[in-house]
N, C-alpha and C positions, 0 to 999 in steps of 0.2 A: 447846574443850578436847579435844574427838575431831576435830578436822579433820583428813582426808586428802584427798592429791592423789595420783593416780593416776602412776607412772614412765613417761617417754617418753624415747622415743632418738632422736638428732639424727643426720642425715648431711650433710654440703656436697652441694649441688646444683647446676647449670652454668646456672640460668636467674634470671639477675638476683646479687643476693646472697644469696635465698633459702636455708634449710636446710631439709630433709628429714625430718617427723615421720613416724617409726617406732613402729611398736608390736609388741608379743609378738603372733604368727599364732597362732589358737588352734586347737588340736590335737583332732579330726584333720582330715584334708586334706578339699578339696570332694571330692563324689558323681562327679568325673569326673577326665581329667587335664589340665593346668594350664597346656598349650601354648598360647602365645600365640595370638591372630588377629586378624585384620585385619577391619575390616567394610568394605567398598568404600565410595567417598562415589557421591553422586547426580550430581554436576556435577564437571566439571572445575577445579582449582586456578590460581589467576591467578597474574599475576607470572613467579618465577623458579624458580616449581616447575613441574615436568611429567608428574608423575602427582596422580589426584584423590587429594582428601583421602578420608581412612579413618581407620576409629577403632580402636585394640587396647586389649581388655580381657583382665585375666589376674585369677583362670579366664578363659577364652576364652569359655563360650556356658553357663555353668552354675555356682553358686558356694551354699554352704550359709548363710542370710538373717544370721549373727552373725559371717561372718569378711570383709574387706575384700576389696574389689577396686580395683583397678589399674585406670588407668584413661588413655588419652592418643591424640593425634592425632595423626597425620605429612601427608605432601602438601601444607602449608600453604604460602604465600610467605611468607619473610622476615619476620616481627615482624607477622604478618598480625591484623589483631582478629578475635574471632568471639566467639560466644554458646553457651554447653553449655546446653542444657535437660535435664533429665531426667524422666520422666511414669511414673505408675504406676498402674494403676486398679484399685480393690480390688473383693473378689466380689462387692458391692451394684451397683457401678457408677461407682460417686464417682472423682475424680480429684484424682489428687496432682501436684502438679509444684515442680520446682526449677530455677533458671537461675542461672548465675555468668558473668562475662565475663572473658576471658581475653585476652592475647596473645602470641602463639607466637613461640619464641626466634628467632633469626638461622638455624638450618636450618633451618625451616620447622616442625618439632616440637614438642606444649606438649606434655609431661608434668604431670600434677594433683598428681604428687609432688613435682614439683621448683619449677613455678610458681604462684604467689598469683594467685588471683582478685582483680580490680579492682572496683573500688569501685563499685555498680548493680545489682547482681545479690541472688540471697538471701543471700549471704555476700560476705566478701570475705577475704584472704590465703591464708595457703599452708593446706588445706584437702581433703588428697585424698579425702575420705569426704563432703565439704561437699555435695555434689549429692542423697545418701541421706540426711542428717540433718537437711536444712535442707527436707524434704520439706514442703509445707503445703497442706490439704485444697480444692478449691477452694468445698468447701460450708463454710458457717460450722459449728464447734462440732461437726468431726466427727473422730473416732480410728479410725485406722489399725490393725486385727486381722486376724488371720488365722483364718478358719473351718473351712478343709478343706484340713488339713496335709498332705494326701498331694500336691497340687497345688502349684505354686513361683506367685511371684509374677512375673510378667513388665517386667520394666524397659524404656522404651525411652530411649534417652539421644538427642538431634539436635545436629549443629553447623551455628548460622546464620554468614552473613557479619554481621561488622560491631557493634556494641554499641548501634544503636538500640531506642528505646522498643520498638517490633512486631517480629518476626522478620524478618530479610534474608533471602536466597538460600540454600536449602538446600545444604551442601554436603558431609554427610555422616549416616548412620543408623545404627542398630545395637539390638539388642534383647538381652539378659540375663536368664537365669530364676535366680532369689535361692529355691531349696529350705529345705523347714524338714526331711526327713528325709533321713540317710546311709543311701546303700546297706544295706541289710542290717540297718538297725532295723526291727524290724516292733511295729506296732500293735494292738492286742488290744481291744476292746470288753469294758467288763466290766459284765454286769448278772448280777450273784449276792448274794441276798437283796436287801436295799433298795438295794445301791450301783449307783451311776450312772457311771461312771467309765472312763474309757481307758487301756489302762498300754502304755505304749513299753518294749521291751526291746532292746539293745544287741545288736550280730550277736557271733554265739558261746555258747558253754554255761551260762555265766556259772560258780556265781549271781554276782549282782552287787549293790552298793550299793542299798538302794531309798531311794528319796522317796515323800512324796505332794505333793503341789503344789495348791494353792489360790489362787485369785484371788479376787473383791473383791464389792462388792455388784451388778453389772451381772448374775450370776445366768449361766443356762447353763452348758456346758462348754469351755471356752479350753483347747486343746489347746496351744498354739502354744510357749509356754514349755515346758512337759513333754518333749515332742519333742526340741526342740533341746538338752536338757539331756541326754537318753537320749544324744544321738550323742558324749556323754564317757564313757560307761561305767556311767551308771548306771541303775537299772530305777527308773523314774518314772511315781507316777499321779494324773494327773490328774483330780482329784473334782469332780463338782460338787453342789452342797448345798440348790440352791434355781433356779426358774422354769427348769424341764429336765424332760421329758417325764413323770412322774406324781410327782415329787417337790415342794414345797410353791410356788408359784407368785407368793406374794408372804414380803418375811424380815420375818416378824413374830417366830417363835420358834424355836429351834433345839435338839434332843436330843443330847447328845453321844452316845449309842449310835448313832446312824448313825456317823459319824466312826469309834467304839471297831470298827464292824465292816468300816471298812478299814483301821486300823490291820493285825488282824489277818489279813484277808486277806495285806496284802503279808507281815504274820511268816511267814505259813505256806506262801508260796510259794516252790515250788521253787528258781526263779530267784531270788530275792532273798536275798543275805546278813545273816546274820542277827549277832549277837542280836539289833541294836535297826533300827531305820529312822531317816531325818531329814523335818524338817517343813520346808515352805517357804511362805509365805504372802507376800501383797501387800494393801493394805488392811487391807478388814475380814477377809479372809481371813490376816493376820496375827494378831488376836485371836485367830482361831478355832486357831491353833497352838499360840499360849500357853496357852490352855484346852486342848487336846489334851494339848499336854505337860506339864501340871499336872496334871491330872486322870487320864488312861491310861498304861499300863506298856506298854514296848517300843519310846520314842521314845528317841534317842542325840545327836541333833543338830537344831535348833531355829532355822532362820533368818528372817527377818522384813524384807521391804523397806517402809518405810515403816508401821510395823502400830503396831498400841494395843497397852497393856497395863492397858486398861479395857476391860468388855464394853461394844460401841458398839453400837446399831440394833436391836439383836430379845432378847429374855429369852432365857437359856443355862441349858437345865435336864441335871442330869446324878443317875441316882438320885435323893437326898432332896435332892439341894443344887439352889438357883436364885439366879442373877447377873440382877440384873436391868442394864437398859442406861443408859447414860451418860448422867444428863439433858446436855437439852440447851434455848436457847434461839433462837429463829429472831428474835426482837429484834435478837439483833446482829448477821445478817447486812448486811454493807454491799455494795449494789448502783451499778457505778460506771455511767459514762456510755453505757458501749455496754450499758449490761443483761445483764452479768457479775456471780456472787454471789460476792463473796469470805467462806467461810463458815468461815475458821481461828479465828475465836473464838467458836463457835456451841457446841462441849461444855464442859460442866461440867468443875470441875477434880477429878480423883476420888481425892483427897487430901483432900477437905473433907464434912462433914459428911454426908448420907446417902447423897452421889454413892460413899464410900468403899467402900459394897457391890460397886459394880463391878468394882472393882479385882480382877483376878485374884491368887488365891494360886500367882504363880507359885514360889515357894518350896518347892512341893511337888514340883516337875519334877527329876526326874535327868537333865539333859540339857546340853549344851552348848548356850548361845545367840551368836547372831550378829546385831546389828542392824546392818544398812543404814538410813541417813538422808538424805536430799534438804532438806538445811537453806534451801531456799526452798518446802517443799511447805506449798502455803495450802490443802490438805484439811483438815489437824486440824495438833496440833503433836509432830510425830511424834520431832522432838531432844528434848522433854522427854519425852514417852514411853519412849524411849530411856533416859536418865538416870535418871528415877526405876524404872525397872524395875531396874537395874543396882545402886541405891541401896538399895532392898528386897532382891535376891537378898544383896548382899554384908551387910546387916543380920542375915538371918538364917544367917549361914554358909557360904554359894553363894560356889563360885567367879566371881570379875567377869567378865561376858560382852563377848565383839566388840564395839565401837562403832565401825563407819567411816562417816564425817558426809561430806558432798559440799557444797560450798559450788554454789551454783547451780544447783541439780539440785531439779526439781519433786515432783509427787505419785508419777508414774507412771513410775516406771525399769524400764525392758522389758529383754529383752536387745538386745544391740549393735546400731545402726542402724536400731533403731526411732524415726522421726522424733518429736520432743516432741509432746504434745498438752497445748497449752495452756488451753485451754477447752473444756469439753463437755458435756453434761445428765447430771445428778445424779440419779439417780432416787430417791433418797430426798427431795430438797430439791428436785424437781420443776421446776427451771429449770436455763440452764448456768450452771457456776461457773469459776473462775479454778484453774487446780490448780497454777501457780506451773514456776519454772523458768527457764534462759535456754538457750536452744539448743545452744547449742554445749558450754556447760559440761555441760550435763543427758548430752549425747553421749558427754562423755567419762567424767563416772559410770558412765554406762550398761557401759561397757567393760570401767573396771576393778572395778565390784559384777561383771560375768557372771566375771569370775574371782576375785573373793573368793571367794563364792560356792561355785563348783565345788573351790576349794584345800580351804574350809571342812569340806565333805562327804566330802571326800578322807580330811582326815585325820581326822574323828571316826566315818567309816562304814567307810573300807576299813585306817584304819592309816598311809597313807601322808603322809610329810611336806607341810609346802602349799605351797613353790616357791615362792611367791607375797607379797609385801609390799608396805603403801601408806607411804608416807612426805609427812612435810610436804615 
């Protein structure tokens, strides 16, 4: 009933009959300038070409981690086969990698823009972002994050000869750093009274739009969204609530006066535009907004990827009031063959008899809400959360909040080019579970939520129109 698909723009392309998936650049530009370059290859090009193969990426050696890169080889022979790999090794050590097979047109040229990846590879057709999306850990059950945003992530992209099983003949290299901060946002550390927290500010005077930003039960502090959201104009901070340096180490129980005193931190900050702030959540860190924005004065806009609108995992005490959490049954986890938990019918329904405590009184929020939906996420069932949260506000009066649903699209929708994590350990449910998803579609949620999103906050924090529209 809420399904959206994301708008794409098509161009005619010269390689086969292929056409040209286009999408809206998101603004603003990478941390550097945007001149092409050539990476030299290693070995010489066979055939009827006479210079080695090389690879141009645009940005050229530098590109900020949520907006696309260009991507393509020249020096090839004639309709030459070969192999793209792409590798990426995250700060623990783990390695990612993606391969597609390709073959280059009649001048010797593939563009990833114009040409479909062949059938063997981690994807296959026209695909020019395929190599970054279709990334897969090579450790089992392991997700892709960023810990220390000041640093980019290093890409190395290879082209082998040939489309066999093992790599052929190298014949060209090249490396790419994927930045989570622009120029000129700076980072601020914030330990004032209990809060724990990081806040990115946007280069210039501001004030500006603020957020807070919230991730999920995994605990610490996840800069990496906040950051990237900073480099659109807004002043973003990222909290974190639980297992981070003296703050409570396992989520048994949670005060919302921690929360209430970064609320007002950000009101009361210079930089930050006021009256109100916006919430942003993922998970459980999605409840935790709807409680925010229920219960504290000074939230304006309320978005939620994938989030409850029951208290889930730990009792939610705020003053004389307590939410207690969502029962729940580990009965009906169902564990498939490889010892994957799929646990999307493990909560209670908290519509029904004394689960209905949980249920937040979101009805008491003055705020605009936005939900984002991943209608394959097997975390919990986040479209009926969705729905019935929508069902209650407009019962009691509330204006009907956002619903854009993503057919395909898993638990965990990051911003743009963050490759799907399909499985991973649950730390509350102590083994990995299945969090649902299909690659490619999950990818291109991913894209058009990072500009819901930003239109969203736009117009309920700064005023300004949202640009921005999903259609069937």
């Amino acid at each position: 009933m809420w399904q959206v698909a994301a708008r794409f723009w098509y161009r005619a392309g010269n390689c086969g009959s292929q056409r040209r998936l286009l999408r809206p650049r998101p603004s603003p530009a990478a941390p550097q300038r945007r001149s092409p370059a050539w990476a030299p290859g290693t070995a010489p090009a066979r055939g009827l070409s006479s210079v080695a193969p090389s690879i141009r990426l645009s940005p050229a050696t530098r590109s900020l981690f949520d907006e696309p890169l260009a991507i393509a080889v020249r020096g090839l022979s004639p309709r030459q086969q070969v192999t793209l790999r792409m590798s990426l090794q995250d700060e623990t050590g783990e390695l990612f990698q993606a391969s597609a097979r390709y073959q280059a047109g009649d001048d010797g040229e593939l563009d990833l823009a114009r040409c479909p990846a062949l059938p063997g590879g981690s994807f296959s057709g026209l695909e020019p972002m395929g190599l970054l999306w279709a990334l897969q850990p090579q450790k089992p059950f392991w997700r892709l994050v960023k810990r220390d945003v000041q640093s980019p992530f290093v890409l190395q992209l290879e082209v082998f000869e040939g489309h066999g099983d093992t790599p052929g003949r190298l014949l060209a290299q090249a490396q790419h750093e994927r930045a989570f901060l622009r120029d000129g946002v700076r980072r601020v550390p914030v330990r004032d009274g209990r809060i724990r927290a990081t806040l990115f500010l946007p280069p210039g005077n501001g004030p500006f739009p603020g957020i807070i930003d919230l991730y999920g039960t995994g605990g610490g502090l996840p800069e990496y969204r906040a950051c990237l959201l900073a480099n659109y104009g807004f002043a973003v901070l990222a909290l974190a609530f639980y297992g981070y340096e003296d703050l409570p180490k396992e989520m048994k129980e949670f005060h919302l006066e921690y929360f209430e005193e970064a609320v007002n931190y950000m009101l009361q900050h210079t930089q930050v535009k006021g009256p109100g702030i916006g919430l942003l959540g993922i998970s459980k860190g999605g409840d935790l907004c709807v409680s925010m924005a229920s219960f504290l004065k000074g939230i304006t806009a309320t978005a939620l990827i994938n989030g409850s609108v029951a208290n889930v995992g730990a009792v939610l005490h705020y003053k004389d009031v307590t939410i207690p959490p969502l029962g729940m049954n580990r009965k009906r986890i169902k564990v498939n063959k490889s010892g994957l938990a799929d646990i999307v019918e493990v909560l209670n329904n908290p519509l029904e008899g004394p689960d209905r405590q949980s249920f937040i009184p979101l009805e008491k929020a003055e705020c605009r809400f936005l939900f984002i939906v991943g209608q394959d996420d097997r975390n919990w069932k986040s479209e009926f959360f969705a729905v019935e949260g929508s069902k209650h506000l407009q019962a009691h009066g509330k204006e009907k909040p956002q619903i854009i649903c993503y057919p395909g699209a898993g638990h965990y929708i990051e911003p743009p080019f963050f490759p799907m994590c399909a499985a991973s350990m649950h730390l509350l449910v102590g083994m990995p579970v299945v969090w649902g998803g299909e690659p490619k579609a999950h990818c291109e949620a991913q894209v058009d939520a990072w500009q819901q999103i930003q239109a969203f906050f736009h117009k309920h924090l700064a005023g300004k129109p949202s640009g921005t529209s999903s259609k069937l």
